[in-house]
C-alpha positions, -999 to 999 in steps of 0.1 A, spaced: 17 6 -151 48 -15 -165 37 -45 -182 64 -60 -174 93 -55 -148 124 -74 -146 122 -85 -111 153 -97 -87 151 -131 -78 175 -120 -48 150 -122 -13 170 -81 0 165 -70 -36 146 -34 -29 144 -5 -49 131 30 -33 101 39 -33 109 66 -58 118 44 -81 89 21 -74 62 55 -83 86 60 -114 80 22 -124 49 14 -117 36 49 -126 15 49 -94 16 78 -67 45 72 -38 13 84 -14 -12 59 -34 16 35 -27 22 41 12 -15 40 14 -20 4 6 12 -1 24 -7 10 56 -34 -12 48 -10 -42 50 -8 -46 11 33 -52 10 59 -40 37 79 -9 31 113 -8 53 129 19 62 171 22 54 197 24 79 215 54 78 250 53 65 264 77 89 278 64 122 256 50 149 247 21 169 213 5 170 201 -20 201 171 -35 213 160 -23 250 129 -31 269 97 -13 271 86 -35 297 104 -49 322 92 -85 324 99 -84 283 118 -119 274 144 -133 276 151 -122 316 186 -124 319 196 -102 284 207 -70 290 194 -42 279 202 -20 256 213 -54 236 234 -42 205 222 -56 171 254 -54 147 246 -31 118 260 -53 93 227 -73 100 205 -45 98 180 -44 65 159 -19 75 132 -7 102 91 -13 94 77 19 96 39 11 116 2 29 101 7 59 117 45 67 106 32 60 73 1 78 77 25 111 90 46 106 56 18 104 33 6 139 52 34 159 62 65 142 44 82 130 76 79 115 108 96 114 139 102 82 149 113 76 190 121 38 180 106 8 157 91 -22 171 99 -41 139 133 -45 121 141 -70 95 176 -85 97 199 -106 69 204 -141 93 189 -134 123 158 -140 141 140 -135 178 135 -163 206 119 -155 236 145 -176 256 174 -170 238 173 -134 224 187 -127 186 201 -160 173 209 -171 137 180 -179 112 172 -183 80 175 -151 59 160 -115 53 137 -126 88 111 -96 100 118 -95 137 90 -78 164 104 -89 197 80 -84 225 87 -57 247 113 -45 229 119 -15 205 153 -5 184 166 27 190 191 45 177 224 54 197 254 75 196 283 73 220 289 104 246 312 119 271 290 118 303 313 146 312 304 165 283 267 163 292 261 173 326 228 188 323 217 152 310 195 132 331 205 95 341 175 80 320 189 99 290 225 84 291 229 47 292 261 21 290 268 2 261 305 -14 263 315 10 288 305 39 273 278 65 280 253 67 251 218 85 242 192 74 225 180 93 198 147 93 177 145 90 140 135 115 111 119 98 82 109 112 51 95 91 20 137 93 7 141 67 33 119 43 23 126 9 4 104 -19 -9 114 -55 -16 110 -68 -53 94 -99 -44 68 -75 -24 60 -54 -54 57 -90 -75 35 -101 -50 12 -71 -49 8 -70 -84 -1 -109 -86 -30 -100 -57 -41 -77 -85 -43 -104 -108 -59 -128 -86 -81 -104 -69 -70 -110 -37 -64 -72 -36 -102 -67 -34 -114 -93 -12 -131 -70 9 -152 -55 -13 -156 -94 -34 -156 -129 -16 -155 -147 -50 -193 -155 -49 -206 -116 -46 -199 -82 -38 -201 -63 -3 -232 -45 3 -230 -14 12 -200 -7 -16 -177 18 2 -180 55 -7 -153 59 -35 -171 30 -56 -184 51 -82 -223 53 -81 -219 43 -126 -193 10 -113 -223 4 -83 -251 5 -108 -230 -16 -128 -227 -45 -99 -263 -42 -90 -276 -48 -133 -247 -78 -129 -260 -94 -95 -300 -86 -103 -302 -96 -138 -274 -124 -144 -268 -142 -114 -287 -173 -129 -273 -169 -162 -257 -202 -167 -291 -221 -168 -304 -197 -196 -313 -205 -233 -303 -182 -263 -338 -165 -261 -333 -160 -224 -296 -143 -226 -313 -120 -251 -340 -110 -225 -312 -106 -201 -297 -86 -227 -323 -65 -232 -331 -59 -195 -297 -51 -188 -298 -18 -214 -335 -4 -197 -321 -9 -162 -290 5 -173 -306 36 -194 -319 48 -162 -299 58 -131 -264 51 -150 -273 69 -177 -284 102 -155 -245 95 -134 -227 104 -172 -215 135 -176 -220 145 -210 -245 135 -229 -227 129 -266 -207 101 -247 -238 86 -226 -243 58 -254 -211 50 -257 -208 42 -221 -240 27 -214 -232 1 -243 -198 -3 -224 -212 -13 -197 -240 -34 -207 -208 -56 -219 -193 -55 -185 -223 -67 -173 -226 -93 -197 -207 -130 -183 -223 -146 -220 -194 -131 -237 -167 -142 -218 -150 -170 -233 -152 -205 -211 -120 -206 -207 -120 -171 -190 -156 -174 -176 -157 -176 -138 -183 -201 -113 -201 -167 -111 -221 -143 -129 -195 -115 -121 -172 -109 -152 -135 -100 -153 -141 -70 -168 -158 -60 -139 -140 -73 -113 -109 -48 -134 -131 -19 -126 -132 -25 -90 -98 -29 -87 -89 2 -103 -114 21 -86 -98 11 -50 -63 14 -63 -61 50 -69 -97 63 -55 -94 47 -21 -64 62 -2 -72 90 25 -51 110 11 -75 114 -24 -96 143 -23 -125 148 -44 -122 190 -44 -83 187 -50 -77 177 -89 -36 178 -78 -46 141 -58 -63 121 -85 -47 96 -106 -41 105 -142 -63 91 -167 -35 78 -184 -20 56 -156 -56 43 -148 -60 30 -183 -27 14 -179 -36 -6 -148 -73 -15 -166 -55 -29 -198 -28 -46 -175 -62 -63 -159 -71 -75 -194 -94 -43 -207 -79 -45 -239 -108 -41 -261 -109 -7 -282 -113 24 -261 -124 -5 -228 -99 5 -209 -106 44 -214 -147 40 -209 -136 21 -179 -115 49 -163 -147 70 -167 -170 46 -148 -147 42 -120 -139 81 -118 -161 90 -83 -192 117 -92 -181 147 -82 -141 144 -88 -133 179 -99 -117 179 -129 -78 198 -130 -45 190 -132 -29 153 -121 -9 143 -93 27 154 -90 50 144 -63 77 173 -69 92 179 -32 73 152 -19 110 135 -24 142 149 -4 173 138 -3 192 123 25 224 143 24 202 178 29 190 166 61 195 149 94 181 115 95 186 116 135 161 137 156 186 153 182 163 169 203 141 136 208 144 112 236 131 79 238 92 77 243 99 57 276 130 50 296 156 25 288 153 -2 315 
């Protein structure tokens, strides 16, 4: 991962989400992942080729009453759609998704009022009217379509439209700078793992792609130091020394090779060990930074669906993993690369890293408009 990115201060600053995997040097699918898991937003662009976008109701007691619907949303306005979980879950698995409208759009200076409908507000607002969707439109001769039924064709300024539904593929995708800032700060601060640490301890059961080495690791740190603060020089030694047998059992059994099993114990000993973190760095807990590093790498890259142990093509590099470990503050000798090891799941078959090649597509070799769809539900 970048160390550093030279971030927009501009709030509509985005960058695709190409260029975010090329950047950050994290998956596009790792990144839609956490995406899903309401990490950052990811919007979808507005096409550039000609069409008209409204709002119409899903339901017909949606608010405000007396707007009519379809209601036109200029597309000068228009940022960008929010793709829900399951759109992104679709693009992570198949590449694309058809869309038959958004429920969320975000918008340059406008906003939603129950009474009033679209009004002007402060900028780059996330709208999510209720009982509304935005759908795409393009502009008919009714004459031209006889076989069309009257749910299908609807009047906007006089003239006959139909909706159509959308085509997404990851090419469409955008993500705001002060998003990506943010995610990476929730790194930082651990906010990013505050499921699986509450700032006092850790969640118990650990979820399955902790690896059994980083959970052996938690349980020597929560058993054997949690009282470490009220312990003499002779007692961090015997914590010390308790640490390495409790440690030269199970964890040592989870390395894989022998020739590096001292190495790694020793490693984590140290990770274990909240007496060598210096005060200014220590935390009201026994639970080190080094540690807490190691969990956020392991759900970073080991935690998306779309990660499969038996498929070496889905892992994360080792490379990219050291990155994000020495961007946590692993930047001891060879730390961050014993610390990609321990978070590397048992049973991860080793084999070539991920690649995204034709994961990407072009907008210009496709339609972004599904012409066959209709909308999910008539336009009232």
């Amino acid at each position: 991962m970048t160390l550093t990115l030279d971030f927009s201060r501009s709030q509509a600053a985005v960058r695709s989400l190409e260029t975010w995997e090329t950047q950050l040097s994290v998956p596009a699918k790792t990144l839609l992942h956490h995406a899903s898991r309401g990490h950052f937003p990811v919007f979808v662009r507005p096409p550039l080729i000609t069409s008209q976008f409204a709002l119409f109701r899903t339901t017909p007691d949606a608010r405000p009453l007396d707007i009519p619907s379809p209601l036109f949303v200029p597309k000068t306005e228009l940022l960008g759609f929010v793709p829900d979980e399951a759109v992104l879950s679709d693009l992570i698995r198949s590449g694309k998704s058809n869309v038959a409208a958004f429920a969320e759009l975000a918008c340059k200076n406008l906003g939603w009022d129950s009474l009033r409908g679209l009004i002007p507000s402060a900028p780059y607002q996330v709208l999510r009217p209720d009982g509304w969707r935005l759908g795409a439109f393009q502009f008919v001769d009714a004459l031209d379509e006889p076989e069309a039924e009257v749910s299908e064709l609807t009047p906007i300024d006089g003239q006959a439209a139909r909706q159509h539904g959308f085509v997404v593929t990851p090419d469409d995708l955008v993500i705001r700078d002060r998003d990506i800032e943010a995610f990476l700060e929730s790194l930082h601060t651990h906010r990013f793992i505050s499921d699986l640490f509450d700032n006092e301890r850790f969640a118990d059961p650990l979820p399955a792609y902790v690896s059994g080495k980083l959970s052996n690791i938690i349980e020597a740190n929560t058993v054997l130091w949690r009282d470490f603060d009220h312990a003499d020089r002779e007692g961090i030694k015997r914590k010390r020394k308790g640490t390495r047998e409790f440690l030269d059992d199970e964890f040592r059994s989870l390395c894989d090779k022998k020739a590096t099993a001292n190495t790694l114990t020793a490693f984590a000993a140290e990770v274990c060990d909240p007496s060598l973190v210096p005060s200014a760095k220590r935390r009201k807990t026994c639970v080190t930074p080094d540690l807490l590093a190691l969990v956020t790498a392991a759900k970073l890259f080991w935690s998306p669906d779309w990660v499969d142990l038996k498929k070496p093509e889905t892992h994360p590099s080792r490379e990219i993993v050291e990155s994000v470990l020495r961007l946590m503050g692993m930047n001891a000798r060879n730390a961050a690369a014993r610390g990609a090891t321990v978070v590397r799941p048992e049973g991860a078959v080793a084999g070539k890293k991920v690649v995204s090649t034709h994961f990407f597509k072009p907008r210009v070799e496709r339609s972004f408009f599904n012409n066959t769809q209709r909308a999910s539900k008539p336009i009232a």
